[in-house]
Backbone bond lengths (Angstrom), bond angles and torsions (degrees), N, CA, C in turn:
res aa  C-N    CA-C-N  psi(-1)  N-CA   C-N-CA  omega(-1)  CA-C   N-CA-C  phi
1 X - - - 1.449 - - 1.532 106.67 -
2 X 1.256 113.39 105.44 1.807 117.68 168.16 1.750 106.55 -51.52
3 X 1.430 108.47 145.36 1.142 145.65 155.83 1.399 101.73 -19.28
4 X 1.815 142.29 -63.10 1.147 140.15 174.93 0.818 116.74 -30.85
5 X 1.544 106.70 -66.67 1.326 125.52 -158.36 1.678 116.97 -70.44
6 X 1.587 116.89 -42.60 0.971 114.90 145.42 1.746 138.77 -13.33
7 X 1.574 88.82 -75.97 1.752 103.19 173.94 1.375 102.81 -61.41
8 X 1.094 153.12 -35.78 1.267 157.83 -179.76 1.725 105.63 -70.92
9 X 1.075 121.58 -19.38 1.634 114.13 179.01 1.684 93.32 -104.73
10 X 1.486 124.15 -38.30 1.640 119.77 162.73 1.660 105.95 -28.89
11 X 1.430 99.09 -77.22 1.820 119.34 -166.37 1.522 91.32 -41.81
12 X 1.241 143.19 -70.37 1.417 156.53 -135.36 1.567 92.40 -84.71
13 X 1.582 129.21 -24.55 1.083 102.37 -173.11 1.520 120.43 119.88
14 X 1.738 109.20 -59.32 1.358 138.33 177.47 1.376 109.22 -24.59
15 X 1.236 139.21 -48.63 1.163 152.31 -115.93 1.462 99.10 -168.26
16 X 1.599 123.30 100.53 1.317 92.88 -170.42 2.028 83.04 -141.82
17 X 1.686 116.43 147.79 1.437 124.32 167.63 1.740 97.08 -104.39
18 X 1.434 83.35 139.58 1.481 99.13 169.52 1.422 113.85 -154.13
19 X 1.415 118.48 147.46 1.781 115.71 -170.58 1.598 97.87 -87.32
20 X 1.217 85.97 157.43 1.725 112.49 175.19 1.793 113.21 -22.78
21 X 1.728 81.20 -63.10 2.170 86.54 -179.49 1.380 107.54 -64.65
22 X 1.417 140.74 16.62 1.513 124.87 -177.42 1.378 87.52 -127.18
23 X 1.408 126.19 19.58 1.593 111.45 172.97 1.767 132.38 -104.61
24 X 1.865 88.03 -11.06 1.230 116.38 -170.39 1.877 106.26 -58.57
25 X 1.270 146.68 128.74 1.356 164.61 149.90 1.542 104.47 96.98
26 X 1.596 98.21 26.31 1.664 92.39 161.42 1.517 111.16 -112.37
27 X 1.673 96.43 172.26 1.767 105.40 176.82 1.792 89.68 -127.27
28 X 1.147 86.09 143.49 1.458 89.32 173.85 1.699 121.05 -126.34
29 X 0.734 86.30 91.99 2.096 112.00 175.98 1.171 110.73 -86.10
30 X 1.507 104.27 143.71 1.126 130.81 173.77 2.177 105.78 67.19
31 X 1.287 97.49 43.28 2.123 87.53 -153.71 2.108 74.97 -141.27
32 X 1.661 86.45 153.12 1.747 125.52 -169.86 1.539 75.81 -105.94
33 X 1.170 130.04 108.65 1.451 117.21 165.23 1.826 114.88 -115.58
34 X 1.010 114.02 131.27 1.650 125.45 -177.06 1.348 99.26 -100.36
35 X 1.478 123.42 131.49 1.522 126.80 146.82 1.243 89.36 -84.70
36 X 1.102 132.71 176.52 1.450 154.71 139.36 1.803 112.55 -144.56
37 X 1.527 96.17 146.85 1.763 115.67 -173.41 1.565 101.24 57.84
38 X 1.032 122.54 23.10 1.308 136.65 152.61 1.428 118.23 7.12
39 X 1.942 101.69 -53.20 1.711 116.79 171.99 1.263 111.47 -68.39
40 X 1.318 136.86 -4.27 1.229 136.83 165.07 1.731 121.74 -77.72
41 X 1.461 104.77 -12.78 1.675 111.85 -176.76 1.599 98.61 -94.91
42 X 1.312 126.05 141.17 1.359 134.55 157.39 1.500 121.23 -34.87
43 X 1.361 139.26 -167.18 1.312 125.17 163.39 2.442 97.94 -87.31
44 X 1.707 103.08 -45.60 0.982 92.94 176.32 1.700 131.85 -54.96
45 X 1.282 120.98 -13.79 1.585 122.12 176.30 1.590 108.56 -80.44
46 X 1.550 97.91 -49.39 1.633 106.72 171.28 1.940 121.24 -44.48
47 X 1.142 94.04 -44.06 1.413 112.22 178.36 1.454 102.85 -63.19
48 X 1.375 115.01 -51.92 1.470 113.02 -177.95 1.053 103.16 -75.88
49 X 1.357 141.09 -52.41 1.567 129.73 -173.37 1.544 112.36 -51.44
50 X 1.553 115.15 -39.71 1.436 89.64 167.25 1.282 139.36 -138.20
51 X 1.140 86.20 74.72 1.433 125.95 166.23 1.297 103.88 -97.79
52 X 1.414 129.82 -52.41 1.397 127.42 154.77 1.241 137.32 3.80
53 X 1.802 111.90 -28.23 1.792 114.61 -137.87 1.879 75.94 -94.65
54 X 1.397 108.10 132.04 0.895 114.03 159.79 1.797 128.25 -104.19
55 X 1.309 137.26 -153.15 1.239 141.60 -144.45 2.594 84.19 -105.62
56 X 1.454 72.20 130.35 1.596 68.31 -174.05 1.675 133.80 88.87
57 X 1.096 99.60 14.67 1.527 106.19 -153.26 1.685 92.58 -132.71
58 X 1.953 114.61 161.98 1.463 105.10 164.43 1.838 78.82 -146.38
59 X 1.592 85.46 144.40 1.617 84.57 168.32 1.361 106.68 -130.82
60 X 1.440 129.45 155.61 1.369 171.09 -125.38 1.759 106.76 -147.18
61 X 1.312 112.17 108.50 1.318 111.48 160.89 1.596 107.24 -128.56
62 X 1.366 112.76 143.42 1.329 130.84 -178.56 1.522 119.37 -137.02
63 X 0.961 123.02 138.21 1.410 126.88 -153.43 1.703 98.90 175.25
64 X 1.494 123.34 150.08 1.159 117.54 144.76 1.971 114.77 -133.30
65 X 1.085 88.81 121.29 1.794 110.11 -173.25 1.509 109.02 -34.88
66 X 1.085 104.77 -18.95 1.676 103.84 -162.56 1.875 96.21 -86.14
67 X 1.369 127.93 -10.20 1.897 126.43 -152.28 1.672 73.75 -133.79
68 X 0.709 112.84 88.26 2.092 99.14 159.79 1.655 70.23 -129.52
69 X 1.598 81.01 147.59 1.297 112.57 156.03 1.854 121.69 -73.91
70 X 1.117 114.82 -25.36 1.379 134.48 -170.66 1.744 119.14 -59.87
71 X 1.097 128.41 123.66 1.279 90.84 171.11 1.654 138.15 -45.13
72 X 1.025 115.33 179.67 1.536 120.62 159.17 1.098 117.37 -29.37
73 X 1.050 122.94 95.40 2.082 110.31 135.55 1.761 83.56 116.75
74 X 1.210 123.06 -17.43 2.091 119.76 165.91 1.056 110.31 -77.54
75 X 1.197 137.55 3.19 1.812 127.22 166.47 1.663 111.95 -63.10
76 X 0.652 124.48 83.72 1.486 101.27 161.78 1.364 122.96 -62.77
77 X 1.352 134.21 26.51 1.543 132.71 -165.22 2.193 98.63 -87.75
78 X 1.138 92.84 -42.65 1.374 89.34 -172.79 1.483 118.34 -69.81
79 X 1.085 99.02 -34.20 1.573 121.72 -169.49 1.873 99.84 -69.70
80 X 1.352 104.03 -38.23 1.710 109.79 -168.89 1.426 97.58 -54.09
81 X 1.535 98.55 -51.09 1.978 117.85 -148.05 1.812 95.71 -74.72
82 X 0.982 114.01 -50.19 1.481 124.39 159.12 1.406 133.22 -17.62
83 X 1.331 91.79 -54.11 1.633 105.80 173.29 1.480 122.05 -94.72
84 X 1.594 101.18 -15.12 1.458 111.34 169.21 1.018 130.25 -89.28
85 X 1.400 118.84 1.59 1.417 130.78 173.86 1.417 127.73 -65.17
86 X 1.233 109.98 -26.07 1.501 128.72 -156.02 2.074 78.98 -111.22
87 X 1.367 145.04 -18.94 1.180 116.45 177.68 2.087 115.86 -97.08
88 X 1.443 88.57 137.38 1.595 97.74 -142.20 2.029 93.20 -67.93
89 X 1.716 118.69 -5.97 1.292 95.37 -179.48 1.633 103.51 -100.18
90 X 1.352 129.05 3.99 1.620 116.93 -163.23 1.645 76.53 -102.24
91 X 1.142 103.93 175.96 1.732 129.94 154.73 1.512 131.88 -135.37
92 X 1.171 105.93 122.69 1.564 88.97 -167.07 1.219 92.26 -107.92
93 X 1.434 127.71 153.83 1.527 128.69 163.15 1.235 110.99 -126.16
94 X 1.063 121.93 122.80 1.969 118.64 143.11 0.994 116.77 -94.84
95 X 1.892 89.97 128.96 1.676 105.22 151.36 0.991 138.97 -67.72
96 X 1.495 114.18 138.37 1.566 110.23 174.94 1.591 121.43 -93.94
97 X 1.308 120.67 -146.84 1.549 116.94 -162.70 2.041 102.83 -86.80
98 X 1.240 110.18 -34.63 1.084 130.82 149.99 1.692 131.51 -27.71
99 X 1.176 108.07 -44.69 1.435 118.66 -178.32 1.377 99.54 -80.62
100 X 1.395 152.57 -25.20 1.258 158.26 -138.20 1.560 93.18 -98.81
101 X 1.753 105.32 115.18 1.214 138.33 -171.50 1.664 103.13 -83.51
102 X 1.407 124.18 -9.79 1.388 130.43 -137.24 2.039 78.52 -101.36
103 X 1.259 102.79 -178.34 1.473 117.60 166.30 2.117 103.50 -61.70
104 X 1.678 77.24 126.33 1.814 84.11 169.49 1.144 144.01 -35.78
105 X 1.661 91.42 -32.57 2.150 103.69 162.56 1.410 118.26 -60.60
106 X 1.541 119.94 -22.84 1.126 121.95 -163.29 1.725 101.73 -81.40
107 X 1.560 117.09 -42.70 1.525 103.73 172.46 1.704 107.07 -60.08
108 X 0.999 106.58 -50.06 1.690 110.20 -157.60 2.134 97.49 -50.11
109 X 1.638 103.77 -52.53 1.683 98.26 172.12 1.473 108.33 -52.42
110 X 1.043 131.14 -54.10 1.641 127.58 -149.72 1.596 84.03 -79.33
111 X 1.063 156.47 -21.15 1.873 161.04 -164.59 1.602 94.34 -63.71
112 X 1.892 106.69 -54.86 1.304 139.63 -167.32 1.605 115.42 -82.68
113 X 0.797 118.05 -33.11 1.228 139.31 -176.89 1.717 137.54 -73.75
């Protein structure tokens, strides 16, 4: 999808970013929803964000536990995926060093790291 077209589903609405605090007493139906940096939300925002998923909808969180900006021990990212493992309709996956699209040094540091 080009850049236009993009801004053109922004303007319209279609397509819309919003932070964490503007998500609180909505449902969101009929919506493709992305968390992203996921390890940056608490366990309580996570909890509230998805709770969100409404009728028609699949949502996507991405994050990796190991880069939160957060201090210690406020991620809820690990803790979410953790408990979601064991429910037979979500899927959680981790990547390993392997999946890393980035330059080859970059798995071999993060292996070490």
């Amino acid at each position: 999808m080009g850049g236009k077209r993009v801004r053109q589903l922004l303007e319209d609405g279609t397509i819309e970013i919003a932070p964490v605090g503007f998500m609180r007493g909505r449902t969101l139906n009929n919506a493709f929803v992305v968390i992203d940096e996921a390890q940056n939300c608490t366990y309580s925002q996570l909890k509230m964000l998805l709770s969100r998923l409404g009728w028609h909808s699949t949502m996507v969180v991405t994050g990796d536990p190991d880069q939160s900006d957060l201090l210690d021990g406020m991620s809820g990212l690990a803790d979410i995926a953790e408990r979601f493992g064991s429910i037979e309709n979500i899927a959680v996956i981790h990547l390993k060093s392997e999946d890393i699209v980035r330059h080859p040094l970059v798995a071999e540091m993060l292996d070490v790291l």
